[in-house]
N, C-alpha and C positions, 0 to 999 in steps of 0.2 A: 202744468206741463205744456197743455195748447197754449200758452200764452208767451211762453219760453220759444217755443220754433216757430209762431208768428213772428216772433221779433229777430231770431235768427233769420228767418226768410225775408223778412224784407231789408234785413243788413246785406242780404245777398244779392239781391236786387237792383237796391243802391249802388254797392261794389262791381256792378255787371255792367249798371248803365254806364259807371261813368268812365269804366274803361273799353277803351278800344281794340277791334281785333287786329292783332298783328300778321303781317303778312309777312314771308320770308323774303331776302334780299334777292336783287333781281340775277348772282351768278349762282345763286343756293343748290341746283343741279347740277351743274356742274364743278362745284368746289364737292361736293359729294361723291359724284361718277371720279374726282380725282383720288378722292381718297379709298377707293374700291379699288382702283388700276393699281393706288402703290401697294394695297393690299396684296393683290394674287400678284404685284410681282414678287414682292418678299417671299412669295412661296413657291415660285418657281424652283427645279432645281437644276443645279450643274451638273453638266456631264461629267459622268466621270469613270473611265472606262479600269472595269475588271481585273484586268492585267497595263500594270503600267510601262511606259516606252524601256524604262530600266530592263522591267525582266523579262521583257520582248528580246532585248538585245543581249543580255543574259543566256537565255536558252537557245538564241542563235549564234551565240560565240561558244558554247558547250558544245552545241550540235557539232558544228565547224571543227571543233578542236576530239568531237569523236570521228567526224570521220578523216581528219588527217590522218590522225594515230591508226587509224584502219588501213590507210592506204602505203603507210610509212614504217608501219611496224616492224621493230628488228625480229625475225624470226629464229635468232640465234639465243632468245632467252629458254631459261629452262623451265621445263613445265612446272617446277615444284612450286617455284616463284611466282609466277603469273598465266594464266593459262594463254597460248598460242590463238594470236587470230589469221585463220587463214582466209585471206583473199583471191578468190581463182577467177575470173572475171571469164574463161570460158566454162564454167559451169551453164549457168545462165541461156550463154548462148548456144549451148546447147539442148535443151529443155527447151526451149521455145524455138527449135530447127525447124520444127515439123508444122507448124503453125502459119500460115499465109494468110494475109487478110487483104481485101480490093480495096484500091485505090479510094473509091467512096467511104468506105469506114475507117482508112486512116486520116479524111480530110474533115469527116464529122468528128473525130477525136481530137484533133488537134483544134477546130473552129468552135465545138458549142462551148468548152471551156473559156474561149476569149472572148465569146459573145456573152453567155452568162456576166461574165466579168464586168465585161462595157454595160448588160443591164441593170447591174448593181448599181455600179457608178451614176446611171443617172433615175433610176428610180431612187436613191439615197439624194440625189438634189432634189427631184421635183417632190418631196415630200420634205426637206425642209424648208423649202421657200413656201408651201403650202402651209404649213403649220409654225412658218414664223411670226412672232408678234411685232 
């Protein structure tokens, strides 16, 4: 049996010397770093938002078409058939007669709402050009 893996061992030997060590090709990094990139992109994914532009505009042609009918409605139907909507637009304004607010808090009402708005707007860019590939 030692005389069996001397002769294997020096088959191995032989086989060792007389080859040589290979060395990878001189773009071998970067043909590699390519195929990682097409990698994580195939796994990106698409946006793809929750609600699509369809039924965005869907539930604003509904909305629209509820409040015409609110504001148009014949109020000559009879109640058996559909119940009456009534419209009194000085309800409203009366409920809130008594109510006075200053000049500063009607201008912070009407401003942080459109500043919020503009800070969406560009914090939504500077974080996709941040996190663009």
């Amino acid at each position: 049996m030692k005389e069996s893996d001397k002769n294997i061992e020096n088959l191995i030997d032989k086989m060792m010397a007389e080859s040589t060590l290979e060395s990878p090709s001189i773009d071998f990094t970067s043909k590699i770093m390519d195929q990682i990139l097409a990698a994580e992109k195939s796994k990106t994914k698409v946006y793809k938002p929750l609600i699509s532009k369809t039924t965005w505009i869907l539930i604003g042609a509904g909305l629209t078409a509820l409040i015409v009918y609110c504001l148009y409605a014949n109020n000559n139907i009879s109640t058996l058939e559909t119940p009456q909507l009534y419209l009194n637009l000085d309800k409203p304004a009366r409920l809130f007669s008594g109510i006075h607010f200053s000049k500063n808090i009607l201008y912070a009402v009407l401003i942080v709402p459109i500043m919020i708005l503009i800070q969406i707007g560009v914090l939504k860019n500077y974080f996709d050009k941040k996190y663009e590939l």
